[in-house]
PDB file of N, CA, C and O in Angstrom:
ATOM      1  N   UNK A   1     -55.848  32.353  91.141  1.00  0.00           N
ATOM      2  CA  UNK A   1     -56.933  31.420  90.903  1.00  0.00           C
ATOM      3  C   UNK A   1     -57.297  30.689  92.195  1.00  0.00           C
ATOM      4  O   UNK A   1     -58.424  30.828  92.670  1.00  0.00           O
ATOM      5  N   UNK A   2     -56.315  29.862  92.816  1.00  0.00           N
ATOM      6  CA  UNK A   2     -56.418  29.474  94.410  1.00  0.00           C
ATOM      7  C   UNK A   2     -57.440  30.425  95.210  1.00  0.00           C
ATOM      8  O   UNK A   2     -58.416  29.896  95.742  1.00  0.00           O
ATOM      9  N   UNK A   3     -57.260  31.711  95.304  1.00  0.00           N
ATOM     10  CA  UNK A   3     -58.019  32.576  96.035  1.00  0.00           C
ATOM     11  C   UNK A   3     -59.576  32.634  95.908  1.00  0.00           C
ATOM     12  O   UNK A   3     -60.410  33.052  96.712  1.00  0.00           O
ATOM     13  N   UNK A   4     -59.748  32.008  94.466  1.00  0.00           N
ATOM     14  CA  UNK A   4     -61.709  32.088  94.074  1.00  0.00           C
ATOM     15  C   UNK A   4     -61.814  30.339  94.088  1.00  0.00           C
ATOM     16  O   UNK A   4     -62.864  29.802  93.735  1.00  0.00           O
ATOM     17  N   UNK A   5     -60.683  29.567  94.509  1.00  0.00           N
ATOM     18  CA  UNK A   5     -61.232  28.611  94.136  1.00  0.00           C
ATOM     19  C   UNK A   5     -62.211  27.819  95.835  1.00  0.00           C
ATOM     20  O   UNK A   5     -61.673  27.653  96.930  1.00  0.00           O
ATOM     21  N   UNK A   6     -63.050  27.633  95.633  1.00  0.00           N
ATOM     22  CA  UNK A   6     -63.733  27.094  96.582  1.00  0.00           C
ATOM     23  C   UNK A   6     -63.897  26.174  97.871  1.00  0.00           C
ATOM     24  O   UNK A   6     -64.540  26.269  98.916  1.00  0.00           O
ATOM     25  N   UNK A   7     -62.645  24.836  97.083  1.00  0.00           N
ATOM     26  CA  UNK A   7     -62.077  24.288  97.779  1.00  0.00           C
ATOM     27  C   UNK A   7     -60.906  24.209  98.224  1.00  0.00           C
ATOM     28  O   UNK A   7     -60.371  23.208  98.702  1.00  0.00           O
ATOM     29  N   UNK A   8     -60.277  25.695  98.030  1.00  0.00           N
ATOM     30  CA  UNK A   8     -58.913  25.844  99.004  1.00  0.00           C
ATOM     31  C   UNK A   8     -59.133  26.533 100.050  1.00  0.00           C
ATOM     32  O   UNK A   8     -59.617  27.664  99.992  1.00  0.00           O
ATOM     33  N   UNK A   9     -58.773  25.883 101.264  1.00  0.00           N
ATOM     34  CA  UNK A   9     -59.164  26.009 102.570  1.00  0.00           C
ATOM     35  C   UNK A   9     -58.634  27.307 103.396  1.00  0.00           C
ATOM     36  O   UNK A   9     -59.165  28.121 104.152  1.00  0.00           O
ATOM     37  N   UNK A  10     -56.970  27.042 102.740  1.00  0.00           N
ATOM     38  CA  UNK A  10     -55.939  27.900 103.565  1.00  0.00           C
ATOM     39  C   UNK A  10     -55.014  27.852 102.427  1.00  0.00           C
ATOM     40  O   UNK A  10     -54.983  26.895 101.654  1.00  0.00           O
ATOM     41  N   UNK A  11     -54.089  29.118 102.300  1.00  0.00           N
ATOM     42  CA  UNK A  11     -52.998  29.098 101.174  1.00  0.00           C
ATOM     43  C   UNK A  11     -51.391  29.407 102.078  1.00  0.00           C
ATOM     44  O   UNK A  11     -51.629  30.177 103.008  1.00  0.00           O
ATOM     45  N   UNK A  12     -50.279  29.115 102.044  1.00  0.00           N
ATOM     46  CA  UNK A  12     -49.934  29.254 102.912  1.00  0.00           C
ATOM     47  C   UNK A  12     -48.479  29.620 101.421  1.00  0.00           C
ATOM     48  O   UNK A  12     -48.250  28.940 100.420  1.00  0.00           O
ATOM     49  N   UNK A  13     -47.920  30.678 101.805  1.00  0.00           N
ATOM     50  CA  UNK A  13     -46.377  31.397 100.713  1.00  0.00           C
ATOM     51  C   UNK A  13     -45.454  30.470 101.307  1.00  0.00           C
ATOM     52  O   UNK A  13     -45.586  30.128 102.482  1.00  0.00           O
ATOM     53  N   UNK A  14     -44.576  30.062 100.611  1.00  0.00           N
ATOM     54  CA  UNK A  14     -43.216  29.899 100.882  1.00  0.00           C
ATOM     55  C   UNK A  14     -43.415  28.549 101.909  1.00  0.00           C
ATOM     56  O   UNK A  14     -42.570  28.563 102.804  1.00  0.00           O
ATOM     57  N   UNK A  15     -44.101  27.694 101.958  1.00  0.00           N
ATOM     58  CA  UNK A  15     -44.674  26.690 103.175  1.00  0.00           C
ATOM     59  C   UNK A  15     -43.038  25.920 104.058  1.00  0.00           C
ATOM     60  O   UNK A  15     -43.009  25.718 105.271  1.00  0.00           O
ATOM     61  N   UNK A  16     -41.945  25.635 103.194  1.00  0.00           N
ATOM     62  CA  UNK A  16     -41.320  24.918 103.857  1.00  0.00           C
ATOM     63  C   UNK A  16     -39.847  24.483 103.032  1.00  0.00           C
ATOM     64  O   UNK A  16     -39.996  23.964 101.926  1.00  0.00           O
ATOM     65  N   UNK A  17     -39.007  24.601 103.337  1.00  0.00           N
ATOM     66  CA  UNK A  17     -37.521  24.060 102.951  1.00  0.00           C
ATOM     67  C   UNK A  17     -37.760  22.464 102.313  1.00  0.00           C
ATOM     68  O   UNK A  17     -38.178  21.677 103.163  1.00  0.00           O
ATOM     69  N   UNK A  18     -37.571  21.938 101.059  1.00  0.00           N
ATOM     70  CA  UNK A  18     -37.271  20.873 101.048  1.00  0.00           C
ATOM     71  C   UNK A  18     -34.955  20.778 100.700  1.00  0.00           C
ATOM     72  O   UNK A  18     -34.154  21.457 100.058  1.00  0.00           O
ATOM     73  N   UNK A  19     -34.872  19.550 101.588  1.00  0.00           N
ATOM     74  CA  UNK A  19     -33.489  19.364 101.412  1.00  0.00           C
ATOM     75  C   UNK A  19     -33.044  17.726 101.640  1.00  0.00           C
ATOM     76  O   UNK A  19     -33.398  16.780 102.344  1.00  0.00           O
ATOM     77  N   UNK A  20     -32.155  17.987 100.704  1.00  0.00           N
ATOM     78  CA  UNK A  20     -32.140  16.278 100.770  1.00  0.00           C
ATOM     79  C   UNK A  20     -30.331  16.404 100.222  1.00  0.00           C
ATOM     80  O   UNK A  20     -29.595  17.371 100.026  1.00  0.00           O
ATOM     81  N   UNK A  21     -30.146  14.988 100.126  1.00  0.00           N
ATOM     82  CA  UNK A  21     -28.611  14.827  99.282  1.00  0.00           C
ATOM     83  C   UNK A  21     -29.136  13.973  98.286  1.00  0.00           C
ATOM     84  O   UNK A  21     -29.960  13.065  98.394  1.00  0.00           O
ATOM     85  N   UNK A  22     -28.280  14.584  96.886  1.00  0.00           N
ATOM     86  CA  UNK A  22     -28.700  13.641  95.746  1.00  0.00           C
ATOM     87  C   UNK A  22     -27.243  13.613  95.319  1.00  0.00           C
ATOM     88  O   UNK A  22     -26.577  14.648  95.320  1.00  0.00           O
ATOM     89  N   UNK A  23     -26.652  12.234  94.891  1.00  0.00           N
ATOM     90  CA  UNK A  23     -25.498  11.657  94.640  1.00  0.00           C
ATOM     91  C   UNK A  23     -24.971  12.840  94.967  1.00  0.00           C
ATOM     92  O   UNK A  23     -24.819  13.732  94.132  1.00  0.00           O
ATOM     93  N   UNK A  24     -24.617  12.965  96.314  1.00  0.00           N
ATOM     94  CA  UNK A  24     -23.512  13.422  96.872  1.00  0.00           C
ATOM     95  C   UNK A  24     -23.502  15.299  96.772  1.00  0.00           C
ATOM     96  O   UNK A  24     -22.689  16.185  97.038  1.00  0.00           O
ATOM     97  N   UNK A  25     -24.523  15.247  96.381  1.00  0.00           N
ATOM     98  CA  UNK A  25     -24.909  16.982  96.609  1.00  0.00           C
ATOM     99  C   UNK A  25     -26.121  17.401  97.445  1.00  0.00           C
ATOM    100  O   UNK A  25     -27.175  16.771  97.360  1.00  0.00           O
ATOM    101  N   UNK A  26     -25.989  18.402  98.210  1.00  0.00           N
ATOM    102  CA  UNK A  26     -26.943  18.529  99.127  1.00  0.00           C
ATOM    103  C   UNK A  26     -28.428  19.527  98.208  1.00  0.00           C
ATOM    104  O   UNK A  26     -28.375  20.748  98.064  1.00  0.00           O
ATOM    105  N   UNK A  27     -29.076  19.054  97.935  1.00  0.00           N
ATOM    106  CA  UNK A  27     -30.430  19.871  97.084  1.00  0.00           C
ATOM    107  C   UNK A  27     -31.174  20.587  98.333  1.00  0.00           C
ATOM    108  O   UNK A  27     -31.215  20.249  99.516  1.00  0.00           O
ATOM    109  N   UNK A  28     -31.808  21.809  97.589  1.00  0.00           N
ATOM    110  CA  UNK A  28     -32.800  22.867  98.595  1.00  0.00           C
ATOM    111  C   UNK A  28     -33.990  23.437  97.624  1.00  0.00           C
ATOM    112  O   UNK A  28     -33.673  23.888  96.523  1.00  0.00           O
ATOM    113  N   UNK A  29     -35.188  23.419  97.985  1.00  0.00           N
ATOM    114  CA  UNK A  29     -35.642  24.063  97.356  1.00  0.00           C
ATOM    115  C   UNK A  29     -37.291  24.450  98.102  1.00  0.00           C
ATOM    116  O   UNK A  29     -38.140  23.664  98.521  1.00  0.00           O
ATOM    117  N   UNK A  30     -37.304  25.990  98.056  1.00  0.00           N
ATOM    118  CA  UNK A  30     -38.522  26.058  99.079  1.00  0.00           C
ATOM    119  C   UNK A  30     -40.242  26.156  97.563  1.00  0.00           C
ATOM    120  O   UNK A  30     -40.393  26.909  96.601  1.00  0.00           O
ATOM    121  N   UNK A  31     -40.820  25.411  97.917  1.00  0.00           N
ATOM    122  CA  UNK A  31     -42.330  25.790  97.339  1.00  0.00           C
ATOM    123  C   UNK A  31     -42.803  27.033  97.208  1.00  0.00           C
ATOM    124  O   UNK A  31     -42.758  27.791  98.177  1.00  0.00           O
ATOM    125  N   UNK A  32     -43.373  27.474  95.904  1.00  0.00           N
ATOM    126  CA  UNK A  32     -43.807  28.821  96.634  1.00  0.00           C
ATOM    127  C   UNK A  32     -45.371  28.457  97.276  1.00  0.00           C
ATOM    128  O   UNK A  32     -45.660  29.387  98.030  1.00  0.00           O
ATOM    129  N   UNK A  33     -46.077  27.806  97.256  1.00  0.00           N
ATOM    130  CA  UNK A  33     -47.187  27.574  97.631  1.00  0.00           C
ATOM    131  C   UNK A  33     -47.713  26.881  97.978  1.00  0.00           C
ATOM    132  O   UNK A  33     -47.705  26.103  97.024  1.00  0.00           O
ATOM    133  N   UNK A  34     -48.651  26.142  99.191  1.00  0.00           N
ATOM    134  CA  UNK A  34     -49.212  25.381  99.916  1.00  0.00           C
ATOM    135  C   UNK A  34     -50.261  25.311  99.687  1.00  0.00           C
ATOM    136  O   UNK A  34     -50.773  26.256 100.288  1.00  0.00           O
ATOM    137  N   UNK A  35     -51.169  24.664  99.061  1.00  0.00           N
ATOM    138  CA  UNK A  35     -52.954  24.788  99.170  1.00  0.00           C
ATOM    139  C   UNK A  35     -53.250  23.763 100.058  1.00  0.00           C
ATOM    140  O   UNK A  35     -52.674  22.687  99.898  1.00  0.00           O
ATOM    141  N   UNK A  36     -54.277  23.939 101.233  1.00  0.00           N
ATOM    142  CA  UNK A  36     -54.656  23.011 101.718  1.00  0.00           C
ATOM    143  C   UNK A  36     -55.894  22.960 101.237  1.00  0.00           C
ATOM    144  O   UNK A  36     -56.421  24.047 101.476  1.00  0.00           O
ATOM    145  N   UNK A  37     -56.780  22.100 100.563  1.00  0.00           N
ATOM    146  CA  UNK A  37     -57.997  21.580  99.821  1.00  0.00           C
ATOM    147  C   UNK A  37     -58.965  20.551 100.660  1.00  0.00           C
ATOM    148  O   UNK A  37     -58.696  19.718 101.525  1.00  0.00           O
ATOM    149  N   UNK A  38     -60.110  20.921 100.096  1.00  0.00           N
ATOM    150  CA  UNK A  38     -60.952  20.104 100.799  1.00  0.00           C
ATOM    151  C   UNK A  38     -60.361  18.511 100.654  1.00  0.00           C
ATOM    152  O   UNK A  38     -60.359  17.644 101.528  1.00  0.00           O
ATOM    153  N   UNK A  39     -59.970  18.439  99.556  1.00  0.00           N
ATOM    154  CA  UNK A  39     -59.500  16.716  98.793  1.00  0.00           C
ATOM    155  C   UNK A  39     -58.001  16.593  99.404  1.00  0.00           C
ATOM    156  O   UNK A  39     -57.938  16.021 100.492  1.00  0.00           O
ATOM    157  N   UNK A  40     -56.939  17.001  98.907  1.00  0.00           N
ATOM    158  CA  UNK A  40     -55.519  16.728  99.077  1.00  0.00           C
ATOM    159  C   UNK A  40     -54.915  18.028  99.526  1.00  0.00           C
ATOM    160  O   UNK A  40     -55.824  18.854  99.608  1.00  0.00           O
ATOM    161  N   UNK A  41     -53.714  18.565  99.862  1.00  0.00           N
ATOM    162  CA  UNK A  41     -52.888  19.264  99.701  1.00  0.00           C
ATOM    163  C   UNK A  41     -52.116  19.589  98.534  1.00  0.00           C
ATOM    164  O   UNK A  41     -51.627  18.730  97.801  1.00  0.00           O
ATOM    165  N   UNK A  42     -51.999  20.893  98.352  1.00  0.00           N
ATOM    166  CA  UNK A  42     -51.469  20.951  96.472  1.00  0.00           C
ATOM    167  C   UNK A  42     -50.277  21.877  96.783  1.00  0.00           C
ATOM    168  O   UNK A  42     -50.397  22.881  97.485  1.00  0.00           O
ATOM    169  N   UNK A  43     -49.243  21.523  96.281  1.00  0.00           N
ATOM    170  CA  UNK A  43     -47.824  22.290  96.278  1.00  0.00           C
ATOM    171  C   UNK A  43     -47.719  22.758  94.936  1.00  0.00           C
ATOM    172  O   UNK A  43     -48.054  22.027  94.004  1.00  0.00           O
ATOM    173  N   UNK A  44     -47.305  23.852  94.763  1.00  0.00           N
ATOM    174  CA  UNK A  44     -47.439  24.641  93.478  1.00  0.00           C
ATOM    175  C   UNK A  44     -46.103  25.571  93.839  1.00  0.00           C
ATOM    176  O   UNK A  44     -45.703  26.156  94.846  1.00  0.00           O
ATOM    177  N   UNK A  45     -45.710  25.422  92.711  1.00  0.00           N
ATOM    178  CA  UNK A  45     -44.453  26.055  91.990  1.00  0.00           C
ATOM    179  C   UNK A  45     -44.739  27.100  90.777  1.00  0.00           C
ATOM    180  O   UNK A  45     -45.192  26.720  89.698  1.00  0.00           O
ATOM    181  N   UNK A  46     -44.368  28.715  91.122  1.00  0.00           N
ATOM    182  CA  UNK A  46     -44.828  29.172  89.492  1.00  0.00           C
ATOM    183  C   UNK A  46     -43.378  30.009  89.146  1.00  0.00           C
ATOM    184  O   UNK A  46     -42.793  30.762  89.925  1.00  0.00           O
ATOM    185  N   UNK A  47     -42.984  29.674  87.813  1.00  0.00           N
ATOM    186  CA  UNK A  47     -42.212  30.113  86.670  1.00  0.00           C
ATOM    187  C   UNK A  47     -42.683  30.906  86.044  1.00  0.00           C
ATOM    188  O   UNK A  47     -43.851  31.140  86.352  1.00  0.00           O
ATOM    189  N   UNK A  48     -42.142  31.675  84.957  1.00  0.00           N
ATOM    190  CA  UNK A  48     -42.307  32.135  83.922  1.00  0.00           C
ATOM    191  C   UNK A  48     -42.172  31.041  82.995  1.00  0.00           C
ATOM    192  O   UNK A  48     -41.510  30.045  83.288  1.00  0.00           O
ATOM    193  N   UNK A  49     -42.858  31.193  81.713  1.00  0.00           N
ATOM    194  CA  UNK A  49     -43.202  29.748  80.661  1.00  0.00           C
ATOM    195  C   UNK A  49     -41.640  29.474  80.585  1.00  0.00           C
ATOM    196  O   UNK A  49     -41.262  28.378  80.998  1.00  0.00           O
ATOM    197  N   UNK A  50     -40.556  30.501  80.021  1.00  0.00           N
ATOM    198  CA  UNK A  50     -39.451  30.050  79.315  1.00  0.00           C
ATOM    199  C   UNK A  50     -38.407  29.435  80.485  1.00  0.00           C
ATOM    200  O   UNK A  50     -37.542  28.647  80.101  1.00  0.00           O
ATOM    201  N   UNK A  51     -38.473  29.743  81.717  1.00  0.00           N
ATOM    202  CA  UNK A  51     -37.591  29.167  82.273  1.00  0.00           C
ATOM    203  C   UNK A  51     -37.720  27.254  82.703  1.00  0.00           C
ATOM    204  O   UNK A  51     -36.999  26.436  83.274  1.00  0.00           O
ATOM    205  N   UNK A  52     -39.072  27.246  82.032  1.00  0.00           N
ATOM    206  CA  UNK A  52     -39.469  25.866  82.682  1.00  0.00           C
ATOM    207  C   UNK A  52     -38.733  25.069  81.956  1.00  0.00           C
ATOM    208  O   UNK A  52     -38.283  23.964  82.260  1.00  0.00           O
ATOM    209  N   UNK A  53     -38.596  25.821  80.725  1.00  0.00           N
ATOM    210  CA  UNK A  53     -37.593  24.488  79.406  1.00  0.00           C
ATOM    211  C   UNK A  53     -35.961  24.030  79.878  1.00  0.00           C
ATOM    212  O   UNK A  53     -35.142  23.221  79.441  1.00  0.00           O
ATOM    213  N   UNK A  54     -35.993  25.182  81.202  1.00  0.00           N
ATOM    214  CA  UNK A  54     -34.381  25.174  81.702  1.00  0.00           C
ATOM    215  C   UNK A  54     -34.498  23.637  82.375  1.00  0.00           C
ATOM    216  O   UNK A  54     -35.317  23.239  83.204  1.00  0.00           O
ATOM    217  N   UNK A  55     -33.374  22.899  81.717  1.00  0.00           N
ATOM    218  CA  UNK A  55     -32.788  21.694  82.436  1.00  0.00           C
ATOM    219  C   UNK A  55     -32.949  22.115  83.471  1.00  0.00           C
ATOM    220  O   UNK A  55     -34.108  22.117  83.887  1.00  0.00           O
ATOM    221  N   UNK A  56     -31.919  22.628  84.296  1.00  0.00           N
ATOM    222  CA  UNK A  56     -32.245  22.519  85.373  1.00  0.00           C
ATOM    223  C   UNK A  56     -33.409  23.016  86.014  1.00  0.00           C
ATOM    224  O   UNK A  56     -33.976  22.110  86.623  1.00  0.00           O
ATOM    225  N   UNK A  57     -33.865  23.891  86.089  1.00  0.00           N
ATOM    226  CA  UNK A  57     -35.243  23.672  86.504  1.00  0.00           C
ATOM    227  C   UNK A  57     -36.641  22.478  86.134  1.00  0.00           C
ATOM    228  O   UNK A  57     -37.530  22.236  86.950  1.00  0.00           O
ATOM    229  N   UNK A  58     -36.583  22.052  85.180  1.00  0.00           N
ATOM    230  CA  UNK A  58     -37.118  20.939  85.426  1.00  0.00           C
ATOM    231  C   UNK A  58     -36.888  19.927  86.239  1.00  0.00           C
ATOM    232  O   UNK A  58     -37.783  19.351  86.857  1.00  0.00           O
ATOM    233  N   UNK A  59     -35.157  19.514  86.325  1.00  0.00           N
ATOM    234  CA  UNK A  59     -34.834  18.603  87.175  1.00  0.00           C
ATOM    235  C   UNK A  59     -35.261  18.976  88.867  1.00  0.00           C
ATOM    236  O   UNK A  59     -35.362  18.265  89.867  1.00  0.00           O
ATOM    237  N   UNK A  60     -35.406  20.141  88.672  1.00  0.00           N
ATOM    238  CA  UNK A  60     -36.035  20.715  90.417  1.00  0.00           C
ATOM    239  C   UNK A  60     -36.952  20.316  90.256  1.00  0.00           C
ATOM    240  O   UNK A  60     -37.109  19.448  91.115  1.00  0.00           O
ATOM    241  N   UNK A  61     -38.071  20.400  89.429  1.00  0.00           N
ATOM    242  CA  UNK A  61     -39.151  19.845  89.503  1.00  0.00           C
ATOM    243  C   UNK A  61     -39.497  18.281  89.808  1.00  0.00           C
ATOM    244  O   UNK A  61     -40.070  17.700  90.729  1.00  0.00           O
ATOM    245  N   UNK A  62     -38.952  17.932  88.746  1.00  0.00           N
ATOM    246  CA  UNK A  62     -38.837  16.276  89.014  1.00  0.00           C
ATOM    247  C   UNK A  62     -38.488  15.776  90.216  1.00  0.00           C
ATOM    248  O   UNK A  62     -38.951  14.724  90.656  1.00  0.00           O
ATOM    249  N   UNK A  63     -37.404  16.714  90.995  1.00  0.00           N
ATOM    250  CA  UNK A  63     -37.023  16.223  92.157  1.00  0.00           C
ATOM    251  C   UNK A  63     -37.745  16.470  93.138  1.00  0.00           C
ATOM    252  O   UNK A  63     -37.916  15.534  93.920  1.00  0.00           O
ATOM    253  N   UNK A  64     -38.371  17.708  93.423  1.00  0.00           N
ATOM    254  CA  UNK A  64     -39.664  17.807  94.097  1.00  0.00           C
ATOM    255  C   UNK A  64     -40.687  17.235  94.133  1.00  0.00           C
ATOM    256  O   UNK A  64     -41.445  17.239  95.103  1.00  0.00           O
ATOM    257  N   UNK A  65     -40.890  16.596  92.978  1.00  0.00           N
ATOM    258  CA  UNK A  65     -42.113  15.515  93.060  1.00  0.00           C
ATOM    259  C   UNK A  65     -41.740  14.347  93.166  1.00  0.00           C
ATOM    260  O   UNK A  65     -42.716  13.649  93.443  1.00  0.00           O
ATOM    261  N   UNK A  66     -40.961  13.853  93.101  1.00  0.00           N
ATOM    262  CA  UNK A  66     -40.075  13.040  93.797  1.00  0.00           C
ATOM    263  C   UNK A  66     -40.470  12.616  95.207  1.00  0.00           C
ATOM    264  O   UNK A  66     -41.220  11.710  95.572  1.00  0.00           O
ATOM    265  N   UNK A  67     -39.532  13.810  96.137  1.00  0.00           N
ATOM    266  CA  UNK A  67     -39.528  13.752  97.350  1.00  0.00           C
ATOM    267  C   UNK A  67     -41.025  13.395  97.686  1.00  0.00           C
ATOM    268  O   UNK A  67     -41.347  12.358  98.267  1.00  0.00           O
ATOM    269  N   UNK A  68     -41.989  14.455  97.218  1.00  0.00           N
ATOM    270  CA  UNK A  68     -43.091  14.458  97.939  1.00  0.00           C
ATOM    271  C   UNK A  68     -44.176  13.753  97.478  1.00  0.00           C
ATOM    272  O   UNK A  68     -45.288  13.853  97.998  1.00  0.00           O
ATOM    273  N   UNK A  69     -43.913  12.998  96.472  1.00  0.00           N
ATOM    274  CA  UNK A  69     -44.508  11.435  96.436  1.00  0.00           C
ATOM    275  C   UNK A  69     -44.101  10.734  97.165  1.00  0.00           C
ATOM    276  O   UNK A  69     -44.926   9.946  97.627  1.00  0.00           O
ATOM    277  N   UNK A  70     -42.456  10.602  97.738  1.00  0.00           N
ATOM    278  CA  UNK A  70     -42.084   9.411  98.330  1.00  0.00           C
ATOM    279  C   UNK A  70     -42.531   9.938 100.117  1.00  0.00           C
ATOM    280  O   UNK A  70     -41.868   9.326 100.954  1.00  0.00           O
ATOM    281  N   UNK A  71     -43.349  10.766 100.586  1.00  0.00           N
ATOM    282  CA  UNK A  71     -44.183  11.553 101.597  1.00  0.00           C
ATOM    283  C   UNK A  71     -45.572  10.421 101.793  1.00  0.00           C
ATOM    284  O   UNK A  71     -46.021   9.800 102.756  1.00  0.00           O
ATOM    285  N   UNK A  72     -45.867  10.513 100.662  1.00  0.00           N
ATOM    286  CA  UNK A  72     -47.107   9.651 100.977  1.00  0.00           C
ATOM    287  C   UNK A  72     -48.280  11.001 100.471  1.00  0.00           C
ATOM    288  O   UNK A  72     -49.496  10.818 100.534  1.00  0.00           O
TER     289      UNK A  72
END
């Protein structure tokens, strides 16, 4: 969809390592996708529907948006 959409500028795979320590564990997790947009930058993550219900993968999620809210 990114590819027809109009205002994505540049798409960029795999854009970048996020890593951090969360209570005492070191977290990693790379994006699969970068949109740079006329408006914002959009980080996109894609699953299959059933794995999203996985605890832990949500908590990746949460934690990714996390980090990259606390980005600015």
């Amino acid at each position: 969809m990114a590819d027809f959409d109009q205002s994505v500028k540049f798409i960029v795979a795999q854009p970048f390592l996020i890593r951090s320590e969360v209570q005492g564990v070191v977290r990693r997790h790379i994006p699969d996708y970068l949109l740079l947009t006329d408006a914002d930058p959009v980080l996109v993550d894609v699953k299959p529907r059933e794995p999203v219900n996985d605890t832990k993968v949500a908590e990746t999620f949460e934690w990714v948006q996390h980090v990259i809210e606390s980005l600015g």
